[in-house]
PALOMI-242579 format. One line per 5 residues: their letters; for each residue x, z, y of C-alpha. Coordinates in steps of 0.02 Angstrom, whole numbers. Each point is the difference from the previous one (the first is absolute). Example, Ala and Ser with C-alpha at 12.3 -4.5 7.8 and 13.67 -1.06 7.14 Angstrom:
as	615:390:-225 | 69:-33:172;
This chain:
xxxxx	0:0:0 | 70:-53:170 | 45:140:113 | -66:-59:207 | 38:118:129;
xxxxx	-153:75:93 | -23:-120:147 | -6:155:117 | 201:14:-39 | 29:-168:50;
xxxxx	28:53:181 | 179:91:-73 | 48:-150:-93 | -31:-99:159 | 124:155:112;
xxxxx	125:3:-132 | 102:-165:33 | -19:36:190 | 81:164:-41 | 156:-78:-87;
xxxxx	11:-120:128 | 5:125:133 | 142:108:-105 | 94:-153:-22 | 8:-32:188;
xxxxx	34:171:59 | 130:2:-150 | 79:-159:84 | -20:85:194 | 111:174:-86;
xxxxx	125:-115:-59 | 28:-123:130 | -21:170:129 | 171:59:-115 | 96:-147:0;
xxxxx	-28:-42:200 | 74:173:43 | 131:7:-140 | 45:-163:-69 | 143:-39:124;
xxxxx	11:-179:-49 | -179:-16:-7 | -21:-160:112 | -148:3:139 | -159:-115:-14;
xxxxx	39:-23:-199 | -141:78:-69 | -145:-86:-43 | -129:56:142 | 122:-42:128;
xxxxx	-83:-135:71 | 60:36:188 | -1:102:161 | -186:23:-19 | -12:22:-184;
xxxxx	150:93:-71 | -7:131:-117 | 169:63:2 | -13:19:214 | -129:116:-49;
xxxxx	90:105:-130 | 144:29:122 | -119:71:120 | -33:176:17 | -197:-12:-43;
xxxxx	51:-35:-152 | 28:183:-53 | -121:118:13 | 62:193:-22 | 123:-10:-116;
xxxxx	-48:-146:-120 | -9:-196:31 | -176:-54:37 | -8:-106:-149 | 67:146:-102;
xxxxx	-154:104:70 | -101:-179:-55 | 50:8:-172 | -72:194:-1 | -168:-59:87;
xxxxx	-37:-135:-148 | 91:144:-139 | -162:99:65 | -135:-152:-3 | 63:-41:-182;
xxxxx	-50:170:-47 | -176:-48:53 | 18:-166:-83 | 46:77:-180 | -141:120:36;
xxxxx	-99:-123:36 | 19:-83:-163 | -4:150:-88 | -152:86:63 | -180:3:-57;
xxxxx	-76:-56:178 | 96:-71:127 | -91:88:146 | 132:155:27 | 172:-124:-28;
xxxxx	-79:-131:150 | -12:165:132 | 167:30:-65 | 63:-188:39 | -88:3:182;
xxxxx	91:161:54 | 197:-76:-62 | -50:-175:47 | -81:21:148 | 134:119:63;
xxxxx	121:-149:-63 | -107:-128:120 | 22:137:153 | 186:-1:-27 | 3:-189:-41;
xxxxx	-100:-27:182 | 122:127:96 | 166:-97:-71 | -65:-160:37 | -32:32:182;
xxxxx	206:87:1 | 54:-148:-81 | -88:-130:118 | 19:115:182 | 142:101:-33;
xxxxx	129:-108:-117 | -69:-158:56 | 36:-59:-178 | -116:-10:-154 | 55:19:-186;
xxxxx	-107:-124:-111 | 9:141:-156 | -47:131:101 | -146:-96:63 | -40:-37:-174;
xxxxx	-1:174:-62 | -133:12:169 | -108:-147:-71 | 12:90:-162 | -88:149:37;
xxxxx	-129:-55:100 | -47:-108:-133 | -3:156:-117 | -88:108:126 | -140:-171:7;
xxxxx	-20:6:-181 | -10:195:-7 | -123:-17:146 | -97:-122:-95 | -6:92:-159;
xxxxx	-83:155:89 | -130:-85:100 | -36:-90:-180 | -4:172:-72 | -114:44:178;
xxxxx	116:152:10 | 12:89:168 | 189:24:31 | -21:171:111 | -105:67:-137;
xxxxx	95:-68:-163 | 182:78:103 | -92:169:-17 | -48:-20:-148 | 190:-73:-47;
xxxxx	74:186:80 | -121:93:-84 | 39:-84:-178 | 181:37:31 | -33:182:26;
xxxxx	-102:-7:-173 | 157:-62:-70 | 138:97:85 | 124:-63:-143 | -15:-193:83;
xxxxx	20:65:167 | 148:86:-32 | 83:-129:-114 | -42:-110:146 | 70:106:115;
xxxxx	150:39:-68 | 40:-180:-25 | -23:-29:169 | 105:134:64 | 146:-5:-144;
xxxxx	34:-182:75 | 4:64:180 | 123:132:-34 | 81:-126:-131 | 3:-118:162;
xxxxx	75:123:122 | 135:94:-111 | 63:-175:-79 | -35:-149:63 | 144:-80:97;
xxxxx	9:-11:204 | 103:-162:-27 | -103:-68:167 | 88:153:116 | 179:-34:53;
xxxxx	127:114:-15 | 44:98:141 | 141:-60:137 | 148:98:-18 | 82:-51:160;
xxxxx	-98:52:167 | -47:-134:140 | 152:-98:78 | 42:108:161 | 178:-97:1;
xxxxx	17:-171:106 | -50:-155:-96 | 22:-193:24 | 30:-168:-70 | 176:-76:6;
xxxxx	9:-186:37 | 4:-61:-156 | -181:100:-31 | 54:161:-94 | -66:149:31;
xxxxx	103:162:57 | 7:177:63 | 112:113:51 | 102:-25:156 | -45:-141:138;
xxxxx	186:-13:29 | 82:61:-139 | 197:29:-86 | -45:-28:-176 | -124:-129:-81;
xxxxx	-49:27:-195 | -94:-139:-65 | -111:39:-140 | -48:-120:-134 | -146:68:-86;
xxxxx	-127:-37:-131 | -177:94:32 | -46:17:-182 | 172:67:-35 | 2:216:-28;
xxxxx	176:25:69 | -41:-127:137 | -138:137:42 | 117:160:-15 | 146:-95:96;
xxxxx	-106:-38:134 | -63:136:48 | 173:111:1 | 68:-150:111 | -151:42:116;
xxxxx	47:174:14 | 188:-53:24 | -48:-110:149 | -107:119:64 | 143:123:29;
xxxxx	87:-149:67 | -133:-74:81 | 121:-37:158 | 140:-64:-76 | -66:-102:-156;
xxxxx	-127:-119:-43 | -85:-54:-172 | -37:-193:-36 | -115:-30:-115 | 22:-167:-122;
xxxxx	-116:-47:-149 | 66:-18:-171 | -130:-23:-117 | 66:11:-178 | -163:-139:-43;
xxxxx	13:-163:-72 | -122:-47:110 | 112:-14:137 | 173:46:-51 | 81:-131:-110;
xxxxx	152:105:-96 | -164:112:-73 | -35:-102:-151 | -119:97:-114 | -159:102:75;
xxxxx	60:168:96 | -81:67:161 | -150:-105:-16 | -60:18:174 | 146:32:113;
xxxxx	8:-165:80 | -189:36:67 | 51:143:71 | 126:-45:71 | -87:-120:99;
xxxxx	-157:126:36 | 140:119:67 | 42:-141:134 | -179:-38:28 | -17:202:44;
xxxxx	137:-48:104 | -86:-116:127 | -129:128:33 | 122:150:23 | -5:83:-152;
xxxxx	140:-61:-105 | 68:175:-59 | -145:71:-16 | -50:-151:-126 | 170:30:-100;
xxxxx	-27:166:-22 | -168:-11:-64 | 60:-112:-113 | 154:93:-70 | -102:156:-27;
xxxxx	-116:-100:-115 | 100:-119:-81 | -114:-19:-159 | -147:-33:104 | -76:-177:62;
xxxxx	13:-59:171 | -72:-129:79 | -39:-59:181 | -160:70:21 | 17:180:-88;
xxxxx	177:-2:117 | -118:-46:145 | -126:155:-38 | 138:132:-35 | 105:-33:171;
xxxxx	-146:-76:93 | 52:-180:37 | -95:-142:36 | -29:-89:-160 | -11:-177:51;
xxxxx	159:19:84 | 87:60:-168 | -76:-146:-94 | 63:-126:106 | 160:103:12;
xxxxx	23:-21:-196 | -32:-184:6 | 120:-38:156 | 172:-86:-71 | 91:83:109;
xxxxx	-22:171:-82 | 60:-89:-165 | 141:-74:87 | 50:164:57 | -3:73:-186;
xxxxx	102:-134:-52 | 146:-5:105 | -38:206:-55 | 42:-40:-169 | 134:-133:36;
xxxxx	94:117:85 | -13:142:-124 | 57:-133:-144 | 145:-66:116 | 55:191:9;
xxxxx	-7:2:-188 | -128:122:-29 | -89:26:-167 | -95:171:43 | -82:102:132;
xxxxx	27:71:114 | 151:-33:82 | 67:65:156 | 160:-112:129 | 72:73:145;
xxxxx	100:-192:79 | -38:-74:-137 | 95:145:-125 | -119:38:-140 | -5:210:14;
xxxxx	51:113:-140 | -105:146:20 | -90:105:146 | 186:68:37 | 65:-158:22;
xxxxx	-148:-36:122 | 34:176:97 | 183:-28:-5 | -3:-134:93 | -157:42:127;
xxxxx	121:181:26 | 137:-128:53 | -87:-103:126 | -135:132:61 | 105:147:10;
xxxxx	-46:94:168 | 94:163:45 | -94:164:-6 | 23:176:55 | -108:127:38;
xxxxx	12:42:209 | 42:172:75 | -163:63:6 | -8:-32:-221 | -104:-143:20;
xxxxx	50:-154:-120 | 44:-169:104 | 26:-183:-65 | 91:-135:84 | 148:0:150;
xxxxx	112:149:-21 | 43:-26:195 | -174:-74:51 | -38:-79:169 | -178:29:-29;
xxxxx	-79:163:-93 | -185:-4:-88 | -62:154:-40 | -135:-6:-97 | -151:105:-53;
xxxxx	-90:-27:-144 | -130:32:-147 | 15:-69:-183 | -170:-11:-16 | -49:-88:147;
xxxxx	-10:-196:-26 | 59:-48:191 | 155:111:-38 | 33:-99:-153 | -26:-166:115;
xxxxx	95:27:130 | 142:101:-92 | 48:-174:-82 | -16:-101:174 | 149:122:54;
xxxxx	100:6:-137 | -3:-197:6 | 71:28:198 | 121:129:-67 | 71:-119:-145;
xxxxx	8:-151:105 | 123:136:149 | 77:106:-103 | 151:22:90 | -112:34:174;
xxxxx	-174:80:-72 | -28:193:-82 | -166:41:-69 | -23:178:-15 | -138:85:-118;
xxxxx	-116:146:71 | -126:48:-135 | -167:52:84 | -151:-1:-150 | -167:1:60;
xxxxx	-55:130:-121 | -92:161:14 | 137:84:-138 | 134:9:142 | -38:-40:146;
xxxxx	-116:89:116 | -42:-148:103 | -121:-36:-143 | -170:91:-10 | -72:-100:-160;
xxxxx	76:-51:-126 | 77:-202:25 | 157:-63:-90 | -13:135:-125 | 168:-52:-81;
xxxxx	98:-16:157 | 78:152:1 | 61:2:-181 | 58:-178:24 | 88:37:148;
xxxxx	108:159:-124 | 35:-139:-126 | 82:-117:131 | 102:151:82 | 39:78:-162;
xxxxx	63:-178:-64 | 98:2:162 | 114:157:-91 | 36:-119:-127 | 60:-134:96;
xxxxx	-161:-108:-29 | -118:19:163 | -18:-195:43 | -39:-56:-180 | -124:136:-25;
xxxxx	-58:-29:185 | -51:-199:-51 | -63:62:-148 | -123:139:69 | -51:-126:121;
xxxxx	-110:-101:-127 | -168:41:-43 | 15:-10:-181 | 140:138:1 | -107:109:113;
xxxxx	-48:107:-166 | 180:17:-52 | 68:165:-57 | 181:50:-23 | 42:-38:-165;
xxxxx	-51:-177:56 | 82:-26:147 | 164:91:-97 | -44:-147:-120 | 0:-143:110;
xxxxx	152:40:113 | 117:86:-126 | -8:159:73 | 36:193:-81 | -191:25:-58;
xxxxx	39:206:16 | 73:4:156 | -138:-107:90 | -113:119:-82 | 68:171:52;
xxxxx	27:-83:199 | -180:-58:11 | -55:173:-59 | 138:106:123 | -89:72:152;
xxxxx	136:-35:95 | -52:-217:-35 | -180:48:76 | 75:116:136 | 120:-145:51;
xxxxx	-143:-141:-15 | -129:109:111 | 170:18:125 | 8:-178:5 | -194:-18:33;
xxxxx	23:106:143 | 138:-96:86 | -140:-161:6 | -143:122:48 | 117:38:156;
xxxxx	1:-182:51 | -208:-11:-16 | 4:-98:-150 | -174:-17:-68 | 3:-138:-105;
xxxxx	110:-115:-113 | 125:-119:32 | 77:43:155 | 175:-79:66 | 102:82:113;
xxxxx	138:-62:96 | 97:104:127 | -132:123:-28 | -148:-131:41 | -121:-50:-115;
xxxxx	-8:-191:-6 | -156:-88:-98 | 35:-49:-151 | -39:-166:34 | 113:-8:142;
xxxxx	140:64:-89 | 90:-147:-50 | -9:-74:177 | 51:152:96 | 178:16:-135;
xxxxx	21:-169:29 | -1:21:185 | 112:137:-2 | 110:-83:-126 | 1:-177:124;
xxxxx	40:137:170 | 157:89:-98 | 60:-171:-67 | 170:-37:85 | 1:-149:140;
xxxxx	57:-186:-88 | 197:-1:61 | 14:-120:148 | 41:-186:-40 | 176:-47:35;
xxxx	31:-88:165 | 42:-186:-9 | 187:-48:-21 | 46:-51:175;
């Protein structure tokens, strides 16, 4: 005897393919959301909804929207229809078909709510549709239409039949809770487990607060305007020790931010673009290379590079660049498509191969490959060296040891116009350093020490302004001065300032703790509270202040009135 199902279940058999279809596409959306944020060689428009600007499925995975909480949206879409299967199988399995229908209109028609509310992000806000996402949409509303259909067939009154759905749950507390527990094992299954591989690792370095430019030739640089020493860098963004090299050259120019300047060069270790690399390596370093330059061109080339260095397994691409440094995208397109930024890489990686190079990264001083950070310091120590001495009143001094022109200087490590204007006169110090003295005057703008301050400010002034004079007792005050001038080391404690400068850990300890350092810091405080100081930088010459802005001008002048007269020109032989 032939077995027919009851025509009533024929609704579920007519839900069931829509289901699969609509697992299958969210499946697709997860992995094609994975791949566009980690494949790093994962080229743009090739998947196969990327039909163009308009219609592009992977311009909407990059985009923020498409996370919600702490799971991919499509991730959360393969949940939804998990829960709408449940009333598809109970559909099929139950007597009448009544209680699994109210159970279908409440997931699916909260599916069609969501499905309405992405569509209108997708179309206002990205200004980009996905074709499987708007299939998943098309999906359930043609489930919640045949749901919809099957009550009014049924002449069941939805309000009524959802009370009557709650109350049968509480009659069976067993479902409910199974149910429940589902639901709330694969949130907390979610949270605890599931990968961020969509949030970029943090920046290690801080924002630029050195000078930065573009040589002639188009590479990028910081450090000093005029400086003694150039290192040029050949680097490879997907590289690790590219990544950790970088960033302790940063801090080296930093401390030498008037002396020496850092030139950045591309050398992508890609086939792609660099012809001695002959099997598959860094997959994707040639892109980035040229999306660091394209950063460039709208002022944020470092900023680019870092990002990129502290996520070196993730995918870029023009527009998740464009949304995480807030550049125009259009311009970064074109930028990637212009010839001259492929020209540029080129001559890059011609130059690297002409030097011989077969690994990154690599570090020339005049064209003399480096051997090491003391190499690099050797030879900055050479060319940079400026006398210093501490004056007769104990305070530390850098520059002339018989100056024509004195700048004392007053000054809080926490205060980000100190930090400015700090480098502006060490650059006038290093380029007269037979004429110019800067000398150092600590005065933090914190509540802890001095009593200029009635709420608390620069709350680690004070004990930033012991670890510089306490460094100062080990012969170390202007390398721990630079240091404690950058933001990121305004947390820095002494075992890691001992660290960084070589110092005896110990002894820095026991001199930031002595009364005597705090006695002699608040004695110091009081010599600037004598001249009125209220405020950070101030300049004084001669005992004037002179704005920091004016500063270079008004040494300058002084430097132009002491210079001695041009010797007359001989008279003319008779």
């Amino acid at each position: 005897m032939e077995w027919r199902m009851p025509k009533q279940k024929r609704i579920f058999l007519f839900l069931l393919p829509l289901l699969i279809l609509g697992f299958i596409f969210a499946a697709y959306l997860t992995v094609l959301h994975v791949k566009v944020f980690t494949q790093t060689d994962y080229q743009a428009d090739s998947s196969v909804c990327s039909i163009g600007e308009k219609a592009n499925c992977e311009t909407v995975a990059e985009n923020p929207f498409s996370v919600f909480l702490f799971l991919p949206v499509s991730v959360w879409g393969l949940l939804g229809y998990l829960f709408i299967a449940v009333g598809v199988g109970a559909g099929l399995l139950a007597r009448e078909r009544r209680l699994p229908l109210l159970y279908l209109l409440g997931f699916v028609g909260f599916a069609c709510c969501t499905s309405l509310i992405l569509g209108y992000i997708s179309i206002t806000k990205i200004t980009s549709i996905c074709i499987f996402c708007f299939g998943t949409y098309i999906i359930n509303f043609t489930m919640l239409g045949l749901v919809a259909f099957a009550l009014w067939k049924d002449r069941v009154n939805p309000f009524k039949g959802a009370l009557e759905l709650v109350l049968w749950f509480f009659r069976h507390p067993l479902f409910l809770g199974a149910l429940g527990a589902t639901g709330v094992g694969l949130l907390v299954a979610g949270y605890l487990w599931f990968p961020r591989y969509w949030v970029p690792a943090e920046v290690t370095t801080g924002e630029v607060t050195m000078p930065t430019g573009v040589t002639s030739d188009g590479h990028h640089w910081m450090g000093a305007e005029q400086p003694l020493v150039v290192i040029e860098e050949y680097s490879d963004y997907e590289c690790p020790s590219c990544a950790t090299y970088h960033y302790q050259m940063r801090e080296l120019v930093s401390r030498h931010a008037d002396t020496v300047r850092l030139v950045h060069r591309d050398y992508p270790l890609d086939k792609a673009c660099n012809p001695i690399v002959r099997e598959p390596f860094h997959l994707a370093a040639c892109e980035r290379a040229k999306l660091a330059r394209c950063a460039g061109r709208q002022g944020r080339f470092w900023q680019a590079g870092d990002l990129m260095y502290a996520n070196r397994n993730t995918r870029f691409s023009a527009y998740r660049l464009s949304l995480a440094l807030d550049l125009d995208e259009g311009l970064m397109k074109t930028c990637m498509e212009d010839p001259v930024i492929a020209d540029q890489l080129k001559r890059d990686v011609a130059a690297g191969n002409a030097l011989g190079l077969d690994s990154t990264p690599a570090f020339f001083i005049d064209g003399e490959r480096m051997q090491g950070f003391g190499h690099i310091e050797k030879i900055i120590n050479e060319r940079g060296k400026l006398e210093t001495g501490v004056d007769e009143s104990g305070h530390p001094w850098i520059g002339a040891a018989a100056p024509q022109v004195t700048i004392h200087e007053f000054s809080d490590y926490q205060c980000p116009f100190c930090n400015r204007f700090h480098r502006d006169v060490r650059r006038l110090v290093a380029q007269n350093p037979k004429r110019v003295r800067l000398v150092h005057h600590q005065f933090p703008l914190d509540q802890a020490c001095n009593r200029l301050l009635t709420k608390p400010f620069h709350k680690r002034a004070c004990h930033l302004a012991k670890l510089a004079n306490c460094a100062a007792k080990q012969g170390a005050f202007w390398p721990a001065n630079d240091l404690l001038y950058q933001k990121e080391h305004h947390g820095i404690d002494e075992a890691g300032l001992a660290s960084k400068l070589k110092l005896d850990g110990a002894a820095l300890a026991a001199c930031v703790k002595d009364p005597a350092t705090a006695e002699a810091l608040r004695a110091e405080i009081e010599v600037a509270l004598f001249h009125k100081l209220d405020s950070t930088p101030v300049f004084l010459i001669d005992g004037r202040e002179v704005p920091a802005k004016q500063l270079k001008a008004e040494v300058e002048r002084r430097l132009g009135a002491m210079s001695p007269a041009p010797a007359p020109a001989p008279a003319p032989a008779p």
